[in-house]
mmCIF entry with sequence, helices, sheets and N, C-alpha, C, O atoms, coordinates in Angstrom:
data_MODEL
# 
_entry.id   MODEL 
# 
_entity.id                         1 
_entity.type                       polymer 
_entity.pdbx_number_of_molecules   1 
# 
_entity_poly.entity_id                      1 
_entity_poly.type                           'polypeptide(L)' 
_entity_poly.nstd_linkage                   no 
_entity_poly.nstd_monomer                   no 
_entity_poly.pdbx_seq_one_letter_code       
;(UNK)(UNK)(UNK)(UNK)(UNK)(UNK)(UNK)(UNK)(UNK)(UNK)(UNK)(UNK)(UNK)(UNK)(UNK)(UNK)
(UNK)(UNK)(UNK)(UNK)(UNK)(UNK)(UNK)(UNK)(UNK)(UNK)(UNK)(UNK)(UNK)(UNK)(UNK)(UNK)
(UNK)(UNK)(UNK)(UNK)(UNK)(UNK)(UNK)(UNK)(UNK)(UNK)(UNK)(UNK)(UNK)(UNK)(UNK)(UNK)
(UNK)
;
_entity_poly.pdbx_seq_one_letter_code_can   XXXXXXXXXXXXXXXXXXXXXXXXXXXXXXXXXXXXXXXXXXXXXXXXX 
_entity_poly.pdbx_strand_id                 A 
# 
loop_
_entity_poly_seq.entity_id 
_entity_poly_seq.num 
_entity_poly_seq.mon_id 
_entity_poly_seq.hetero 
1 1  UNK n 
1 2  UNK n 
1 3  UNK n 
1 4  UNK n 
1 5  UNK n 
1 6  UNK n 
1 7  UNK n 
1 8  UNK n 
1 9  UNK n 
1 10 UNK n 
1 11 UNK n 
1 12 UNK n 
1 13 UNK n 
1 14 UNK n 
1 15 UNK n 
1 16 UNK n 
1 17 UNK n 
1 18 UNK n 
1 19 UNK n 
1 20 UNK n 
1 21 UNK n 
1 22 UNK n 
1 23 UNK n 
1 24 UNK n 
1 25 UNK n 
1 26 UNK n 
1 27 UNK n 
1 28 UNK n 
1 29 UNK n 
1 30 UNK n 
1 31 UNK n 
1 32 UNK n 
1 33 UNK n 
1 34 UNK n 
1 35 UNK n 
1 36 UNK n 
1 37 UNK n 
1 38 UNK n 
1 39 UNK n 
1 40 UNK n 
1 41 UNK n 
1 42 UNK n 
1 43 UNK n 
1 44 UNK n 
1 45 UNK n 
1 46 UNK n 
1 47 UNK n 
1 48 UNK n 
1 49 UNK n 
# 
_struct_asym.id          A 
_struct_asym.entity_id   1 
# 
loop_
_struct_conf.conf_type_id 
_struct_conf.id 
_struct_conf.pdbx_PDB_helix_id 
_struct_conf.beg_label_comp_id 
_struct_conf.beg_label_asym_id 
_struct_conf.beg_label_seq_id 
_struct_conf.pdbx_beg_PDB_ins_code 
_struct_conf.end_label_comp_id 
_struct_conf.end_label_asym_id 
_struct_conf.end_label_seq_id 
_struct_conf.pdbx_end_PDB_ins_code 
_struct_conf.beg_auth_comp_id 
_struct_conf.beg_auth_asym_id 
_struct_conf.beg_auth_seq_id 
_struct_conf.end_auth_comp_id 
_struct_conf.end_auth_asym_id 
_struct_conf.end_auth_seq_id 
_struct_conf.pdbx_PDB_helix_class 
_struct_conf.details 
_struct_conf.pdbx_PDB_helix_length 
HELX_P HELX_P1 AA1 UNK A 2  ? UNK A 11 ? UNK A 2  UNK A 11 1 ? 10 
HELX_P HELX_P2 AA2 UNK A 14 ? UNK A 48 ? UNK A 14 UNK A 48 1 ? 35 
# 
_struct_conf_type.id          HELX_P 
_struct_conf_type.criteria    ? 
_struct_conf_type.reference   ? 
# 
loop_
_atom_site.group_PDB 
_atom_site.id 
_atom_site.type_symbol 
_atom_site.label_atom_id 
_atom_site.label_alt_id 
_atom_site.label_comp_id 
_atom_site.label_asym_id 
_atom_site.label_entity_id 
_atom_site.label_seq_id 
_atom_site.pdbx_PDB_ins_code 
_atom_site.Cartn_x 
_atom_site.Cartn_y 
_atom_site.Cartn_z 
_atom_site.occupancy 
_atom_site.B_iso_or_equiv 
_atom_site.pdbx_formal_charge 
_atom_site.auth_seq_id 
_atom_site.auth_comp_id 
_atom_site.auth_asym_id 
_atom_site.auth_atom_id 
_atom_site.pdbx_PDB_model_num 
ATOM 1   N N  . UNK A 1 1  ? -27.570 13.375 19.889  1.00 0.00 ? 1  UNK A N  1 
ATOM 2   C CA . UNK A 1 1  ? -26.407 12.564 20.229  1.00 0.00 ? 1  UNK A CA 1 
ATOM 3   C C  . UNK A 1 1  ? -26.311 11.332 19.322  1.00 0.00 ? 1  UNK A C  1 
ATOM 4   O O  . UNK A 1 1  ? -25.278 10.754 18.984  1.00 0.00 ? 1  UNK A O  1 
ATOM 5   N N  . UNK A 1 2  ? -27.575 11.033 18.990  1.00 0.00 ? 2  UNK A N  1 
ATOM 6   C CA . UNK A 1 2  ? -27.878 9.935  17.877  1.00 0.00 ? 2  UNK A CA 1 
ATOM 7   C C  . UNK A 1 2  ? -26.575 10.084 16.949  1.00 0.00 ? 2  UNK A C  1 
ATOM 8   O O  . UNK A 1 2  ? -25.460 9.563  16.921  1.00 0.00 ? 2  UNK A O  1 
ATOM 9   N N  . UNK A 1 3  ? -27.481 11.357 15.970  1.00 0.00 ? 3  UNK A N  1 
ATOM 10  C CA . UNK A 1 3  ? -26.492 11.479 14.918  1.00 0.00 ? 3  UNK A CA 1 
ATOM 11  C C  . UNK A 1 3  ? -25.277 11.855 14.799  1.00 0.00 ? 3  UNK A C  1 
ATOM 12  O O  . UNK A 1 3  ? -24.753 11.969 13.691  1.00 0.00 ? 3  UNK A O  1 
ATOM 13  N N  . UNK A 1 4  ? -24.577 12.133 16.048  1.00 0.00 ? 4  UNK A N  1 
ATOM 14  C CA . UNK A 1 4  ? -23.154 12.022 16.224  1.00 0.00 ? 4  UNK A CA 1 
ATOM 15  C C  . UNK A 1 4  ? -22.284 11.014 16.276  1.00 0.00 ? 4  UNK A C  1 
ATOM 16  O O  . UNK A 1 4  ? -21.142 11.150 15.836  1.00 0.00 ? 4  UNK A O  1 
ATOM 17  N N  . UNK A 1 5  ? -22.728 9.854  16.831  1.00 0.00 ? 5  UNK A N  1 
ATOM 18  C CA . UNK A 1 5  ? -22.720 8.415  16.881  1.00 0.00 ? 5  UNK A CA 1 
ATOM 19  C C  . UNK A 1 5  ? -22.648 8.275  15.314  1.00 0.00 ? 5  UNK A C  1 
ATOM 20  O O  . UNK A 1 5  ? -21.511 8.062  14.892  1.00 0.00 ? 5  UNK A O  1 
ATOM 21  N N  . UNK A 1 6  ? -23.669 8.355  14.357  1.00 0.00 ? 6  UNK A N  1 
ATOM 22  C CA . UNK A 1 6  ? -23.427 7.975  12.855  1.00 0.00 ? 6  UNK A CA 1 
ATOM 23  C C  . UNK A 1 6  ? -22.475 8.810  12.598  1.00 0.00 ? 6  UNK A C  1 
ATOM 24  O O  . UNK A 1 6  ? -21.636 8.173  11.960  1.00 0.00 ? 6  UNK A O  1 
ATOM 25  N N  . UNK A 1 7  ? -22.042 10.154 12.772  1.00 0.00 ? 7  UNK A N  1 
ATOM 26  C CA . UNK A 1 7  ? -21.213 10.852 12.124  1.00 0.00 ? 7  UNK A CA 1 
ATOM 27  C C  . UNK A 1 7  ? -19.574 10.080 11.788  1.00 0.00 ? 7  UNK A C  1 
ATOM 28  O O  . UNK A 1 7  ? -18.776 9.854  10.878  1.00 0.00 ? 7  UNK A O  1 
ATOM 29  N N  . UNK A 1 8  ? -19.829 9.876  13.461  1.00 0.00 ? 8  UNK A N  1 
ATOM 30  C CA . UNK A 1 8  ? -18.064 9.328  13.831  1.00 0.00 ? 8  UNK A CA 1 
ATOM 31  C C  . UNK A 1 8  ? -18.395 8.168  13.117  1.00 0.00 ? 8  UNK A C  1 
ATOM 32  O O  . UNK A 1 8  ? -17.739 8.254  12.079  1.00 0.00 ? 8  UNK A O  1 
ATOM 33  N N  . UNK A 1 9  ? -19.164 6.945  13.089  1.00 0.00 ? 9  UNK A N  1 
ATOM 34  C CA . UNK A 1 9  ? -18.602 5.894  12.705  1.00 0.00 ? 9  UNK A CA 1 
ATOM 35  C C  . UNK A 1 9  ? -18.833 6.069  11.117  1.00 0.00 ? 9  UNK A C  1 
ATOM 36  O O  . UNK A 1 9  ? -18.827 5.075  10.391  1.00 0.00 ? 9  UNK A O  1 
ATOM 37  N N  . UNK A 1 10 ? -19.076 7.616  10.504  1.00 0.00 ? 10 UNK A N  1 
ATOM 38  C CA . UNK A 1 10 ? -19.095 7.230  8.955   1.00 0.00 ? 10 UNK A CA 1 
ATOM 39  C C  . UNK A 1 10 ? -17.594 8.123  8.541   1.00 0.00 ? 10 UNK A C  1 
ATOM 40  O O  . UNK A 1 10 ? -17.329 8.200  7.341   1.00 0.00 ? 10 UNK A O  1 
ATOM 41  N N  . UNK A 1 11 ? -16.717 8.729  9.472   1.00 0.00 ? 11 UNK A N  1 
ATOM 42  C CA . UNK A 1 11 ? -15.637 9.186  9.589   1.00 0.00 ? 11 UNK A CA 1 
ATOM 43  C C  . UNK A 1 11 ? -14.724 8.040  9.307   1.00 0.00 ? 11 UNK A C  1 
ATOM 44  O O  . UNK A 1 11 ? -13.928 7.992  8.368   1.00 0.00 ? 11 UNK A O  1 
ATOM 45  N N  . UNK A 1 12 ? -14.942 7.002  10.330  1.00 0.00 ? 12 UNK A N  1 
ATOM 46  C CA . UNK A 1 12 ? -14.405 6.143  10.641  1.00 0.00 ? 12 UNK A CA 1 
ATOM 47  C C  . UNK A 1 12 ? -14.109 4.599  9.709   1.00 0.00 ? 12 UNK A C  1 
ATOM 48  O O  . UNK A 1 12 ? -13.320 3.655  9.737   1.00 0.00 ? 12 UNK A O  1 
ATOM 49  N N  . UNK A 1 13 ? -15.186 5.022  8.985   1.00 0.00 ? 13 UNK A N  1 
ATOM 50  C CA . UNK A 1 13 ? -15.193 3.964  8.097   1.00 0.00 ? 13 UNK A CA 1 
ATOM 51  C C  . UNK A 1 13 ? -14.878 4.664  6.588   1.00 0.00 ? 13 UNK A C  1 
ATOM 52  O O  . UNK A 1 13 ? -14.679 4.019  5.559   1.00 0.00 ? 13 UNK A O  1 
ATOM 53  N N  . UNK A 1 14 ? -14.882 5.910  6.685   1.00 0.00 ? 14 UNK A N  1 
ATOM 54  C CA . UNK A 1 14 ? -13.834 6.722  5.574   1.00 0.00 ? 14 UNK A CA 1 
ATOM 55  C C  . UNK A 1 14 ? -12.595 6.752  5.145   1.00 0.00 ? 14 UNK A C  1 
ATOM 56  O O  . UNK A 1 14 ? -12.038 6.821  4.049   1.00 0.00 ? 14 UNK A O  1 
ATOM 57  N N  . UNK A 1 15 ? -12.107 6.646  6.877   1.00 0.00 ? 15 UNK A N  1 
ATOM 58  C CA . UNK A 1 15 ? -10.492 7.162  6.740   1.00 0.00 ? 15 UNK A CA 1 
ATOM 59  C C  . UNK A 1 15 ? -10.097 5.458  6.665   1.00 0.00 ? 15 UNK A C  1 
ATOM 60  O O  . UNK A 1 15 ? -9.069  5.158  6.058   1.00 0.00 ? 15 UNK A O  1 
ATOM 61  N N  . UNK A 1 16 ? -10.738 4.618  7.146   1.00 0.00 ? 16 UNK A N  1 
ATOM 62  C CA . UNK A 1 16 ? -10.573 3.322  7.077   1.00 0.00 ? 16 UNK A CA 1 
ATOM 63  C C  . UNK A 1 16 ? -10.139 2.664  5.682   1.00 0.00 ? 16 UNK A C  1 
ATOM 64  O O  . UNK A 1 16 ? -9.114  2.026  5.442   1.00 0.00 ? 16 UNK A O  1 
ATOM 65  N N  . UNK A 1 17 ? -11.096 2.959  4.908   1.00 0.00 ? 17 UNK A N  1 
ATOM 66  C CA . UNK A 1 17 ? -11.485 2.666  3.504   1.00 0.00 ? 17 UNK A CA 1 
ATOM 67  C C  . UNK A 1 17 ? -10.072 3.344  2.669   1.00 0.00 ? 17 UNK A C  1 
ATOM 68  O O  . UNK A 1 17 ? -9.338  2.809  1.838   1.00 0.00 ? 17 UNK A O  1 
ATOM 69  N N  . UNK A 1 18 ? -10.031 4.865  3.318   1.00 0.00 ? 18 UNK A N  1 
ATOM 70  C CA . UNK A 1 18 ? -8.892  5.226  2.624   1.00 0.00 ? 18 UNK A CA 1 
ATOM 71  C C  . UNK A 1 18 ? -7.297  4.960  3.026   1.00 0.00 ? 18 UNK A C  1 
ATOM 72  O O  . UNK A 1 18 ? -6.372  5.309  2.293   1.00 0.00 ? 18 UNK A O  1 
ATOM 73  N N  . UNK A 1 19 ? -7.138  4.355  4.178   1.00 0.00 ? 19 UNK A N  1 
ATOM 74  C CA . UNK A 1 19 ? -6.575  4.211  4.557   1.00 0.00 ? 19 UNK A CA 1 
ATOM 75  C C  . UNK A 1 19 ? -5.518  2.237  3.700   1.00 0.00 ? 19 UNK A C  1 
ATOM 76  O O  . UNK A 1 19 ? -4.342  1.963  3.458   1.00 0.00 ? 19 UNK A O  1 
ATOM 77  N N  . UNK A 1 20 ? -6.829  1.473  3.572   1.00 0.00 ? 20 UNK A N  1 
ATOM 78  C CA . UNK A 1 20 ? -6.397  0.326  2.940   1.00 0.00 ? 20 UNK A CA 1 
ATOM 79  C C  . UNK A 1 20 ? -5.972  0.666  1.488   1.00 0.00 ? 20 UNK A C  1 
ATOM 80  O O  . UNK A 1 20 ? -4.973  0.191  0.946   1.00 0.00 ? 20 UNK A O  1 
ATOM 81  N N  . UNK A 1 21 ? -6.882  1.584  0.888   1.00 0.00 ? 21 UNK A N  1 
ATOM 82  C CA . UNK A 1 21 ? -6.670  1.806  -0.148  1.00 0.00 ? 21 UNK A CA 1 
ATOM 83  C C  . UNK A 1 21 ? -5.333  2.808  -0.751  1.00 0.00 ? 21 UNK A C  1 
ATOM 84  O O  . UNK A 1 21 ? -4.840  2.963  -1.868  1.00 0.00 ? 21 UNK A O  1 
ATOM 85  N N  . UNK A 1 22 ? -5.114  3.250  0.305   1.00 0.00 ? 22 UNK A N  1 
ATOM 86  C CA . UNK A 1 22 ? -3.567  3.663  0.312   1.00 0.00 ? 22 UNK A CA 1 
ATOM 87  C C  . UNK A 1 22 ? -2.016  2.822  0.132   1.00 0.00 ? 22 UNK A C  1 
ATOM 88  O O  . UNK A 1 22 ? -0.920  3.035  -0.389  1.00 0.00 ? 22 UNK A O  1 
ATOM 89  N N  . UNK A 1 23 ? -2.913  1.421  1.157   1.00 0.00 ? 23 UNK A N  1 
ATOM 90  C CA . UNK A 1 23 ? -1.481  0.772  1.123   1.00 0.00 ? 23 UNK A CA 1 
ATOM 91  C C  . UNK A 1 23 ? -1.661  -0.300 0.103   1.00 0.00 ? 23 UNK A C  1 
ATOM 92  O O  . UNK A 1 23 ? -0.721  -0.951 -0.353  1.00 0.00 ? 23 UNK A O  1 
ATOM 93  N N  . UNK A 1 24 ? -3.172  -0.487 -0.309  1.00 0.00 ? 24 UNK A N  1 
ATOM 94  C CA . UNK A 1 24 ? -3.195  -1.365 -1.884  1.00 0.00 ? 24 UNK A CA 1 
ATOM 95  C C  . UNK A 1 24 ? -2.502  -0.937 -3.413  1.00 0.00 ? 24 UNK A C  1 
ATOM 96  O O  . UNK A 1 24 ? -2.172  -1.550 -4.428  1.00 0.00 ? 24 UNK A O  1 
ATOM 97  N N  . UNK A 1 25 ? -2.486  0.832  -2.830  1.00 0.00 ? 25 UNK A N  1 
ATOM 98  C CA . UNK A 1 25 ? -1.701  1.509  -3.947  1.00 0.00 ? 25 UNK A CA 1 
ATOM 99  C C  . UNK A 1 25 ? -0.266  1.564  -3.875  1.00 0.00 ? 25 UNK A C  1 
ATOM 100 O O  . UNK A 1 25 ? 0.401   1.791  -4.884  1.00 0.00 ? 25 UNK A O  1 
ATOM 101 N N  . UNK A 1 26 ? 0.136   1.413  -2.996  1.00 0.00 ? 26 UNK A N  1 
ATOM 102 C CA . UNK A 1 26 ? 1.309   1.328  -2.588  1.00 0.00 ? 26 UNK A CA 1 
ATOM 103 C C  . UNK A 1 26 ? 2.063   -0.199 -3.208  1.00 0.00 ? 26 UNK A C  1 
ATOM 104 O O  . UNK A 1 26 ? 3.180   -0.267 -3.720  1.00 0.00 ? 26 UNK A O  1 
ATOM 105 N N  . UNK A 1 27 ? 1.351   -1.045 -3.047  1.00 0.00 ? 27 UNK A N  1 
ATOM 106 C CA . UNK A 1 27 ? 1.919   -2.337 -3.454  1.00 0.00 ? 27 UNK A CA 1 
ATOM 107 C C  . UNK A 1 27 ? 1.902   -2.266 -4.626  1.00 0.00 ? 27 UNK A C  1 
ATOM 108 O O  . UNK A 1 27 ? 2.876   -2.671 -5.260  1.00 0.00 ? 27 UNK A O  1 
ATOM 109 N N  . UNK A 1 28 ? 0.727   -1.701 -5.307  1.00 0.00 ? 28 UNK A N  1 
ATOM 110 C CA . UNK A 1 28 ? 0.991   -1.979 -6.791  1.00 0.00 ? 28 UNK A CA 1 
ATOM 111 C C  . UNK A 1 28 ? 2.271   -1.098 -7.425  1.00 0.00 ? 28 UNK A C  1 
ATOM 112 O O  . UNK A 1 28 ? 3.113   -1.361 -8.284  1.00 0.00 ? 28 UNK A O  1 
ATOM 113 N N  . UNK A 1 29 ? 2.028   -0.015 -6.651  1.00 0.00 ? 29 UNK A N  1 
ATOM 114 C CA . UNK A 1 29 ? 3.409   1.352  -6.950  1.00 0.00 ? 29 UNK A CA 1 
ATOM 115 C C  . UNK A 1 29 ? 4.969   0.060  -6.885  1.00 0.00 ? 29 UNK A C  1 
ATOM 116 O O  . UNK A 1 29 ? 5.801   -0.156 -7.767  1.00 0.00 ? 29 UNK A O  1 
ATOM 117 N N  . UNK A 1 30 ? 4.876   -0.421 -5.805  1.00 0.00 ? 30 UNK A N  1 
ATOM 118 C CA . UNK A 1 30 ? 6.299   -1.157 -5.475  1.00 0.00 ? 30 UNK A CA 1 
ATOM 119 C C  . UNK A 1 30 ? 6.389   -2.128 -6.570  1.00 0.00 ? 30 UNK A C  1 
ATOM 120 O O  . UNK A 1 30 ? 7.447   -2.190 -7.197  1.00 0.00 ? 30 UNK A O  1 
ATOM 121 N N  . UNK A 1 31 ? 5.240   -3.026 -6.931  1.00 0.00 ? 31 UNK A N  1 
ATOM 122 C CA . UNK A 1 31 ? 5.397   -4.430 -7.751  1.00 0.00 ? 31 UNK A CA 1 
ATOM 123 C C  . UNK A 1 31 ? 5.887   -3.399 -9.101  1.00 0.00 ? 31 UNK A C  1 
ATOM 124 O O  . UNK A 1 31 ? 7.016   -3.573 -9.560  1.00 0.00 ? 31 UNK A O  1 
ATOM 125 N N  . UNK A 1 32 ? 5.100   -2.470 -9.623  1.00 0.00 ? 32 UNK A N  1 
ATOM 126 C CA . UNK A 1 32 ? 5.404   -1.739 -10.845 1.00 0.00 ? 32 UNK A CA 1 
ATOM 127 C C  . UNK A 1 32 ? 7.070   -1.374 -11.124 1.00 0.00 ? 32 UNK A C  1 
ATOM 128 O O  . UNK A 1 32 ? 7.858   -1.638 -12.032 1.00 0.00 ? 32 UNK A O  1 
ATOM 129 N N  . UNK A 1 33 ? 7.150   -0.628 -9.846  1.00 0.00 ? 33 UNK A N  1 
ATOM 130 C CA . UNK A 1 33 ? 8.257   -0.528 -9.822  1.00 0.00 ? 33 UNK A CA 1 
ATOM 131 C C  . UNK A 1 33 ? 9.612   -1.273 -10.098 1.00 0.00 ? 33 UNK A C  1 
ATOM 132 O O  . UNK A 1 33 ? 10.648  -0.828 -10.593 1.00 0.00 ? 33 UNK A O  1 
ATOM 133 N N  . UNK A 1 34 ? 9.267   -2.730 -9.565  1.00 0.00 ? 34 UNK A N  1 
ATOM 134 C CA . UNK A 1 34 ? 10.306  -3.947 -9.560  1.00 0.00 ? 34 UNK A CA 1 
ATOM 135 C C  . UNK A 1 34 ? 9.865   -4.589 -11.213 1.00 0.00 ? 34 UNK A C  1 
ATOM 136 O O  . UNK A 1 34 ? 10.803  -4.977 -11.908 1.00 0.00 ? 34 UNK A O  1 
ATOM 137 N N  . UNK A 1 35 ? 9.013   -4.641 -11.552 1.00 0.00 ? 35 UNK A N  1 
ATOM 138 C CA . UNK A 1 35 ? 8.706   -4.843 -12.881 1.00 0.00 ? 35 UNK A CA 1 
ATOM 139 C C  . UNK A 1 35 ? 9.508   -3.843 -14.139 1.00 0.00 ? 35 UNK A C  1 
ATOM 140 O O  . UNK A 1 35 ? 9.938   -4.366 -15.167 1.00 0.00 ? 35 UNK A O  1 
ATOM 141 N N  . UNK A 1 36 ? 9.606   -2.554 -13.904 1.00 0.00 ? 36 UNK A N  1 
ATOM 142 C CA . UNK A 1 36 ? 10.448  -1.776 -14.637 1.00 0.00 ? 36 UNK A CA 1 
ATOM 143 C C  . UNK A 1 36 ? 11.955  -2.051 -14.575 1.00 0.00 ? 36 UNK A C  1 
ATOM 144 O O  . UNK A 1 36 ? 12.694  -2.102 -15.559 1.00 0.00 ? 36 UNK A O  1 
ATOM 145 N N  . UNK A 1 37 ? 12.419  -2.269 -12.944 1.00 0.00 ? 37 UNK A N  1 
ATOM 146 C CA . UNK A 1 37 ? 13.499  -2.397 -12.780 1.00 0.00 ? 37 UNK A CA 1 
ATOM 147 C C  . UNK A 1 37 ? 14.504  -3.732 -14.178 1.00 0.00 ? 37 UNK A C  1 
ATOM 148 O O  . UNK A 1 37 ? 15.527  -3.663 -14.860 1.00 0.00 ? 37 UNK A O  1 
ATOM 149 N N  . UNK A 1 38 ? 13.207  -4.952 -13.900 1.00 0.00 ? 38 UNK A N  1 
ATOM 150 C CA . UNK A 1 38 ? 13.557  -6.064 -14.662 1.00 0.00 ? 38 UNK A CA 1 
ATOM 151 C C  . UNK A 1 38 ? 13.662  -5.453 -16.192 1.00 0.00 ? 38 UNK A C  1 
ATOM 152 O O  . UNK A 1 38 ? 14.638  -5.558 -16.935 1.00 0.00 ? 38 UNK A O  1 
ATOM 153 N N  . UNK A 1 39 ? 12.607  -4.892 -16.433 1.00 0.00 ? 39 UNK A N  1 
ATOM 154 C CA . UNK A 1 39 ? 12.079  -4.443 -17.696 1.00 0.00 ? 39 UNK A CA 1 
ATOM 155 C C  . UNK A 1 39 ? 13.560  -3.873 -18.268 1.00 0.00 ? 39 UNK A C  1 
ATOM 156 O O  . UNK A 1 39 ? 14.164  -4.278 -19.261 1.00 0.00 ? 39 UNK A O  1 
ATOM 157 N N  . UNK A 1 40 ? 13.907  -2.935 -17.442 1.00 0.00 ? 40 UNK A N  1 
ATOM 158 C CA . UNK A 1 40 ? 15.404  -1.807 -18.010 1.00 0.00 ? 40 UNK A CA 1 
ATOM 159 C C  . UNK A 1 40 ? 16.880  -2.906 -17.748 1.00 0.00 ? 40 UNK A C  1 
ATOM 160 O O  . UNK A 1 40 ? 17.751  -2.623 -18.570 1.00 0.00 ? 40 UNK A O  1 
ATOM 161 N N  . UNK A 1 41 ? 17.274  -3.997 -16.842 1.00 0.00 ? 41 UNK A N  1 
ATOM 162 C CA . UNK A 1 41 ? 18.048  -4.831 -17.225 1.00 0.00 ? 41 UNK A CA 1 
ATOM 163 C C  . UNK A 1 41 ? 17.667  -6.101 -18.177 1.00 0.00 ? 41 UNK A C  1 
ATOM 164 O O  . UNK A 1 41 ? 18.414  -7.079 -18.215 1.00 0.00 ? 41 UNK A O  1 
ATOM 165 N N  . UNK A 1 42 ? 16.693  -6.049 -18.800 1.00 0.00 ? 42 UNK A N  1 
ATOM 166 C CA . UNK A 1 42 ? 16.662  -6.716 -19.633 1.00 0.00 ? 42 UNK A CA 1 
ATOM 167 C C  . UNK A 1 42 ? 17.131  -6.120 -21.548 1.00 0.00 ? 42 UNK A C  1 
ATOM 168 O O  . UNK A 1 42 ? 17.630  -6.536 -22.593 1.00 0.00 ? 42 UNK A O  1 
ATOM 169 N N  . UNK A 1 43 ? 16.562  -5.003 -20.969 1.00 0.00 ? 43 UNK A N  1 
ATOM 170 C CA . UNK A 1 43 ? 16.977  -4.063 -21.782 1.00 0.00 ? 43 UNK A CA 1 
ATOM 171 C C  . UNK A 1 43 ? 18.807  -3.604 -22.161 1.00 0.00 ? 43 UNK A C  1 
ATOM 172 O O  . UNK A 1 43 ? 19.401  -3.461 -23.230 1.00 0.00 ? 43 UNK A O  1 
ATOM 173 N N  . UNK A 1 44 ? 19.135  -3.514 -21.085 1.00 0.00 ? 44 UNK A N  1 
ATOM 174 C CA . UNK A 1 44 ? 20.266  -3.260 -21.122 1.00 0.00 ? 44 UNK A CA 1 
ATOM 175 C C  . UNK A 1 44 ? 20.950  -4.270 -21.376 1.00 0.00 ? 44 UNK A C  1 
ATOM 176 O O  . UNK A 1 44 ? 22.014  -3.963 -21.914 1.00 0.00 ? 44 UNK A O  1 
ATOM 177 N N  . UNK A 1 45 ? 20.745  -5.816 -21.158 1.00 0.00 ? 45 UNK A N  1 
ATOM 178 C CA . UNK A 1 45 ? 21.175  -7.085 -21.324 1.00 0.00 ? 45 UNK A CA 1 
ATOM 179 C C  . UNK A 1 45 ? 21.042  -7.051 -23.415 1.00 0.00 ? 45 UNK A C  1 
ATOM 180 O O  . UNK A 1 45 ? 21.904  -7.450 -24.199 1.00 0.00 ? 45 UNK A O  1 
ATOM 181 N N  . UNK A 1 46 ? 20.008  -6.587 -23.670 1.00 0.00 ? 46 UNK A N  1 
ATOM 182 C CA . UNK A 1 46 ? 20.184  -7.187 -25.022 1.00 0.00 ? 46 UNK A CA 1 
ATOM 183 C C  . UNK A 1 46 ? 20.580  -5.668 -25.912 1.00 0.00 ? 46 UNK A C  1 
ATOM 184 O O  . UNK A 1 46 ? 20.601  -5.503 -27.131 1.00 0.00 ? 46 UNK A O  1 
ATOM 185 N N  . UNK A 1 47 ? 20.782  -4.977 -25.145 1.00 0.00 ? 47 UNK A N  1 
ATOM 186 C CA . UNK A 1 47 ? 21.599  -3.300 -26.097 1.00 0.00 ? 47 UNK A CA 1 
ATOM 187 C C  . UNK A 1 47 ? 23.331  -4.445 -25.840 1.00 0.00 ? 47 UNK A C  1 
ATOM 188 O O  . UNK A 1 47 ? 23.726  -4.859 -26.930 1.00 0.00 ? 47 UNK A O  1 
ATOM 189 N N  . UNK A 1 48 ? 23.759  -4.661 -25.265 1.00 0.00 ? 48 UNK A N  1 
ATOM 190 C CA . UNK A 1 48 ? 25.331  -5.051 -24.650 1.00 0.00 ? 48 UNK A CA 1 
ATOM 191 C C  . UNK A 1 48 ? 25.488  -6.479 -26.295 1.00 0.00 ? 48 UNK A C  1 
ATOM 192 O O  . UNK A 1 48 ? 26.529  -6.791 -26.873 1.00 0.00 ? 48 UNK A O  1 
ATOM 193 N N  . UNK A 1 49 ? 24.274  -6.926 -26.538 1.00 0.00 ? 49 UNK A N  1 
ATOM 194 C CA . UNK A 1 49 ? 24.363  -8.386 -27.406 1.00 0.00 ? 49 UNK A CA 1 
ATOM 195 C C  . UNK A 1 49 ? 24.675  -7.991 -29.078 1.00 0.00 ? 49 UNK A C  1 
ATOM 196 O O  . UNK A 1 49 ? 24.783  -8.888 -29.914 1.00 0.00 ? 49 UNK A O  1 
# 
């Protein structure tokens, strides 16, 4: 019963781990994203000049 006790809490601290690290990827996905956005009207600002 011991090592069931470690099992779950090394489950638990898996999906945990992957779980932050999901939404840390996520932010960088979004900031990247808004960074291109600027990137392509800036672009388009100096094709128009």
């Amino acid at each position: 019963m011991k090592n069931l006790t470690f099992l779950v809490a090394a489950y638990m601290v898996i999906w945990g781990g992957l779980f932050f690290y999901l939404i840390f990827v996520s932010g960088q996905q979004r900031k990247l994203t808004q960074r291109v956005k600027v990137l392509e009207e800036l672009l388009k600002e100096k094709e128009r000049q």
